[in-house]
VOGU-3710 file (C-alpha; in Angstrom, 3 decimals, decimal comma):
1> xxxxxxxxxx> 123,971/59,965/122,149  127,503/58,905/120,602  127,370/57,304/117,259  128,329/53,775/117,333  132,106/53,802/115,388  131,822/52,024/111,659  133,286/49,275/111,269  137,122/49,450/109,713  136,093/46,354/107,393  132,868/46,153/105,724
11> xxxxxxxxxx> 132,605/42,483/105,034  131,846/42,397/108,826  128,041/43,368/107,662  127,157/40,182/106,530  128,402/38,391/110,126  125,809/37,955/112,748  128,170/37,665/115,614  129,925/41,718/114,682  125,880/42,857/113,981  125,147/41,160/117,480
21> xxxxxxxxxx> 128,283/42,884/118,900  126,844/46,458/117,622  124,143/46,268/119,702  125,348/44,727/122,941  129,025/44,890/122,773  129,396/48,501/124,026  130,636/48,903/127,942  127,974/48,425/130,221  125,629/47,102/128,039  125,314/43,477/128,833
31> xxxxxxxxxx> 125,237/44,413/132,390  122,116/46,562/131,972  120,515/43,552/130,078  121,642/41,433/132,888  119,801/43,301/135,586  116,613/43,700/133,555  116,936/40,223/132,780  117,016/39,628/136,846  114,093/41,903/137,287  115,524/45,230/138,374
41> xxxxxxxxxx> 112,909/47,861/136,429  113,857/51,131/137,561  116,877/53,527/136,715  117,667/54,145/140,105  117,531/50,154/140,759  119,738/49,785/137,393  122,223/52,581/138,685  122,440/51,099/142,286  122,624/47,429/140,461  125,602/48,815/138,070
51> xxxxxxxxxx> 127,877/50,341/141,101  130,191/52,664/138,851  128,160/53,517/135,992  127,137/57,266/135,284  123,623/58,407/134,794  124,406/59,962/131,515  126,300/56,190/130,504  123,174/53,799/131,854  120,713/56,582/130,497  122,699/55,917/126,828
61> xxxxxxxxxx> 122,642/51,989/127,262  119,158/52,049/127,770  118,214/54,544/125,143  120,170/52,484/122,492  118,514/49,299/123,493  115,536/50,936/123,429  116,331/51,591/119,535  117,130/48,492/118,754  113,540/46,727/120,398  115,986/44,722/123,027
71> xxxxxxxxxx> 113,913/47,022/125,761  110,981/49,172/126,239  110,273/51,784/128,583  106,865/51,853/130,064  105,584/55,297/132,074  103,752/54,564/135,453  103,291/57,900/136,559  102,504/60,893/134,506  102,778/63,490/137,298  105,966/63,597/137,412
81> xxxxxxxxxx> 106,435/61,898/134,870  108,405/57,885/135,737  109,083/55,022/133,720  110,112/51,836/134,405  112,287/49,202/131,822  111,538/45,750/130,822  112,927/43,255/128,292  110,902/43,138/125,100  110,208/39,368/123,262  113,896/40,316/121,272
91> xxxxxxxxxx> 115,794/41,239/124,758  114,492/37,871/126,431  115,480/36,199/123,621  119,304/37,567/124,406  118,622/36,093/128,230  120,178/32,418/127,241  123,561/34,307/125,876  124,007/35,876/129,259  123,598/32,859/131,162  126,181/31,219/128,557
101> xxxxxxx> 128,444/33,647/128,986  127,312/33,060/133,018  128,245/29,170/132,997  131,527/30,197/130,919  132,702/32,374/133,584  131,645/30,388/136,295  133,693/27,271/134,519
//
């Protein structure tokens, strides 16, 4: 997985909005937030969902918000083995930003 880039001015630590931007503001990511947050569970729903995005990309996206406790993947089959995604308490709690950011484009 690429390392996120550090930030060119460290000051930015202390602001919530460029520590909110570290974990969703990569390409892709809101998107794959947005789909969970309509329901869509699998990776083959998320990759049909997100027409354009590589495995390797949406595989990375969901791997970093695993890391950060926005998602959680949960195994439903062992044999072979298959997982599903779902937003955890902290991703839901990002829902009302997307459907800001929803009504803003909309407007």
């Amino acid at each position: 997985m690429p390392v996120a880039e550090p930030r060119i001015y460290i000051t930015q630590d202390y602001c919530p909005v460029a520590r909110t931007l570290d974990v969703v503001g990569e390409r892709w990511t809101m998107l794959v937030l947005r789909e969970l947050s309509w329901g869509r569970k699998r990776f083959s729903e998320l990759l049909e969902a997100l027409g354009g995005i590589s495995t390797n990309l949406l595989s990375d996206r969901l791997k970093r918000l695993e890391q950060h406790g926005m998602v959680e993947r949960v195994f439903y089959s062992d044999h072979p083995p298959r997982a599903q995604y779902r937003l955890t308490e902290k991703g839901r709690a990002f829902v009302p930003v997307l459907v800001a950011m929803r009504e803003y484009g909309e407007a």
